[in-house]
C-alpha positions, -999 to 999 in steps of 0.1 A, spaced: 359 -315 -502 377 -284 -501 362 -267 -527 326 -278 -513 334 -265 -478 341 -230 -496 306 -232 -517 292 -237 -481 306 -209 -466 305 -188 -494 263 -192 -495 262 -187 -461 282 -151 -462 260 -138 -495 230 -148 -476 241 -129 -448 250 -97 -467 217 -98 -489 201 -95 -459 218 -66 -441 217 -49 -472 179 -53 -477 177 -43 -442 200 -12 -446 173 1 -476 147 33 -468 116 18 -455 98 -9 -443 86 -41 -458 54 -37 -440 48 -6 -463 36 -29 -491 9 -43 -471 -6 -9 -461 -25 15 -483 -18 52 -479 -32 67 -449 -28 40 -427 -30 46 -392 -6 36 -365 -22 3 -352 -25 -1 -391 9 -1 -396 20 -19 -362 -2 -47 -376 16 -50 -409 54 -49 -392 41 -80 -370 27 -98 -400 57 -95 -415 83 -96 -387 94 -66 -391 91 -55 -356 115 -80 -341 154 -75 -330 173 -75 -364 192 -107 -350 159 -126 -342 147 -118 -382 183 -128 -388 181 -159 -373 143 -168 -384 160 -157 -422 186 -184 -417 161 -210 -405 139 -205 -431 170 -208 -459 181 -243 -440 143 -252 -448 148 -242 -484 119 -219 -476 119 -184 -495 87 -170 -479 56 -160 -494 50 -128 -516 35 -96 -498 15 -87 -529 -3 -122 -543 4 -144 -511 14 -174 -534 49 -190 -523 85 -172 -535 99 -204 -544 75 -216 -565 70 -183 -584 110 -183 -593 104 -221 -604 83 -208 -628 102 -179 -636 134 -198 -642 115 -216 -667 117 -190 -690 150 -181 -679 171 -210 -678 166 -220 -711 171 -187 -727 206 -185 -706 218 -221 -714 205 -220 -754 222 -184 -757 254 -200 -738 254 -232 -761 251 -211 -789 281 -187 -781 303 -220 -774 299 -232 -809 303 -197 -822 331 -185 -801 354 -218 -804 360 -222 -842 360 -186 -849 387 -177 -816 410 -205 -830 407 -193 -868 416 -156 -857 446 -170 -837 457 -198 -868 449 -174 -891 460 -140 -877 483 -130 -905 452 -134 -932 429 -109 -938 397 -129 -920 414 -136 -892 419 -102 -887 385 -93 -891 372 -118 -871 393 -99 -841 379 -68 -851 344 -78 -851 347 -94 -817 360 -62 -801 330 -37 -820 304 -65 -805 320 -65 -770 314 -22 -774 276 -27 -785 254 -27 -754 235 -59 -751 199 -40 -753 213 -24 -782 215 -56 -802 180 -67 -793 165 -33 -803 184 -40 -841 175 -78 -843 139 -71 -836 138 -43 -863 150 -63 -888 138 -98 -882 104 -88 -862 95 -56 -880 109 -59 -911 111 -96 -924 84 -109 -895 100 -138 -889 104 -141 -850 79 -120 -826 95 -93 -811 87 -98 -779 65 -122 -752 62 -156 -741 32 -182 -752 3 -186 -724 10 -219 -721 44 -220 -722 61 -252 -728 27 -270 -732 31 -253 -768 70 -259 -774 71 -250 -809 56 -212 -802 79 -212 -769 110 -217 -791 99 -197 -817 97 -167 -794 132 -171 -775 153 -173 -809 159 -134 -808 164 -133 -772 190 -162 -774 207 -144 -806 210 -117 -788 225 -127 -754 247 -151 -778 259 -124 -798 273 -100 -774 286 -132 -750 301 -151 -781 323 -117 -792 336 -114 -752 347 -154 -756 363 -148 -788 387 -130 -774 398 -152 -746 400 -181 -771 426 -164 -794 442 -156 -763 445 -190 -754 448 -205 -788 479 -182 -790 496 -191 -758 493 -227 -774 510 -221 -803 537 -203 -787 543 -235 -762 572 -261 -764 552 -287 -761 537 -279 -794 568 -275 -813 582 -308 -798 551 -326 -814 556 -311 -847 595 -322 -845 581 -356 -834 563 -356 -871 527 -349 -857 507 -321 -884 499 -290 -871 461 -297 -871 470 -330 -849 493 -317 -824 468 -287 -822 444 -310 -813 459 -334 -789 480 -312 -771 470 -279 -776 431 -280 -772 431 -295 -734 460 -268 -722 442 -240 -737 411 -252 -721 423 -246 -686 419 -208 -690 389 -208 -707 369 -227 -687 376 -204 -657 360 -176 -685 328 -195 -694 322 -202 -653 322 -160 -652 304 -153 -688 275 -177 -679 274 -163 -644 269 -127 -657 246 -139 -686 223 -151 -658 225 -120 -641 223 -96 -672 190 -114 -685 169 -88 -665 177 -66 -694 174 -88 -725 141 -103 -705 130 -64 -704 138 -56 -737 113 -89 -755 93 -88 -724 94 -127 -709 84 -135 -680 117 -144 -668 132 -141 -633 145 -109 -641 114 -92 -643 100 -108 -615 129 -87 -599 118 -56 -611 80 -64 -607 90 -71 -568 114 -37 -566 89 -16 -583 66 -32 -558 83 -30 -523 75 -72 -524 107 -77 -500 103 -115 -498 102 -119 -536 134 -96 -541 151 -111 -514 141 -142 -530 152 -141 -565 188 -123 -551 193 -157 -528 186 -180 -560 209 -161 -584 236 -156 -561 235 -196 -552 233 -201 -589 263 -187 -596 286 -195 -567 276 -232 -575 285 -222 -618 319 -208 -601 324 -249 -583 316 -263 -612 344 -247 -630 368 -246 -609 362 -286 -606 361 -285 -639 391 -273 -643 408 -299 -617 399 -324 -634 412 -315 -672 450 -304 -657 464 -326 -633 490 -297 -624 458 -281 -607 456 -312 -581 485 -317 -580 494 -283 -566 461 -286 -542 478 -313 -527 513 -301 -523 492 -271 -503 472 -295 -480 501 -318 -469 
């Protein structure tokens, strides 16, 4: 209850401070309603369309209304409603962010533990060093290379696009997200590498571990038993913030292979002055990931018992 009373609040302050800081911008949303030239009653028209000539605390309040509705607004440019454009949108995006994310959890847990086990071997090692070069290697960077070699070169993935249809035609819709996902996965999967060997470490370094192993459990077993929930704790609070910033940082993967994902209905909507789709898409993501951020810190609560434990020392 605590936690949900801070999601609560927490939504309510971002929505607040998107919208002074929209406000705060050069210019006026009626601007994308008017063609160069206008004339005043033009113009004066356009602000009251779009309420931009009310008291700041009046479009405050009508912005805060309209969010207790669940209602985003419709677009200045095509009319049709914000929150059914991002719908569709996230169609494209969601799956690309949760199949990249998927993808750098099976790669990032094996390969963190081996490096930590293994450290004194030679691929252990490497693994470490490979993980640090692809946290250095800018994510757009990586999609420019996988589409030269596996789009240009080999033609086995197009480089870029999304099907008409989109998920009417599944197999075409896949087919065209496997570089975008390899690449998101790639860069995210060498940042979680790290924090697993981190934690991984910290396990083997624990008594608890050592007191299994005098108890006559293997290595492998007490690894497993003990050491896998412990070292989750910390890594869970990790994959809340990498899945968070994945989200965010599609815009430029999205840009680079050109889908028609919510991050370039973002820049469609800057380029475009469209005030209620920007304002839009910055409410969605910003509730997206405050409610990924609840979800791991429950998370969390529930794998170590120490966590609630010490939530309800602080309450009594």
């Amino acid at each position: 209850m605590r936690r949900s009373a801070i999601l609560i609040l927490s939504v309510l302050i971002a929505a607040a401070v998107l919208f002074l800081l929209l406000r705060l911008l050069p210019g006026d949303p009626a601007n994308a309603l008017v063609s160069v030239g206008a004339d005043p009653e033009q113009i004066e028209a356009a602000r009251r369309q779009v309420g931009s000539d009310l008291p700041l605390t009046e479009q405050f309040l009508r912005f805060v209304s309209s969010l207790a509705r669940f209602e985003l607004g419709k677009s200045f440019v095509s009319g049709a409603p914000v929150l059914a454009e991002i719908g569709n949108r996230l169609r494209v995006t969601l799956p690309l962010t949760l199949a990249a994310f998927v993808t750098a959890i099976l790669l990032a847990l094996p390969l963190g533990i081996i490096s930590a086990v293994k450290s004194d071997r030679w691929y252990g090692a490497a693994i470490s060093v490979i993980s640090q070069l692809g946290i250095a290697v800018p994510v757009f960077w990586i999609g420019i290379l996988l589409v030269t070699v596996f789009a240009v070169d080999f033609r086995l993935f197009p480089s870029g696009g999304f099907p008409s249809r989109g998920w009417s035609a599944p197999g075409a819709a896949l087919h065209s997200l496997v570089l975008p996902v390899a690449t998101i996965a790639i860069v995210m999967a060498a940042s979680l590498i790290r924090y697993v060997r981190s934690a991984t470490q910290d396990v083997l370094r624990s008594d608890y571990l050592r007191t299994a192993r005098a108890l006559g459990a293997s290595f492998s077993g007490a690894l497993i038993r003990h050491g896998i929930r412990n070292g989750a704790v910390p890594v869970i609070s990790v994959l809340g913030i990498e899945l968070a910033s994945t989200l965010l940082g599609a815009v430029v993967v999205e840009r680079v292979f050109s889908l028609p994902g919510l991050g370039s209905m973002l820049l469609l909507a800057i380029e475009q002055r469209d005030y209620p789709n920007v304002q839009g898409v910055l409410f969605i993501s910003t509730l997206i990931v405050l409610i990924v951020g609840f979800a791991a810190d429950v998370t969390q609560r529930m794998i170590d018992p120490r966590l609630r434990g010490h939530m309800a020392g602080a309450a009594s």
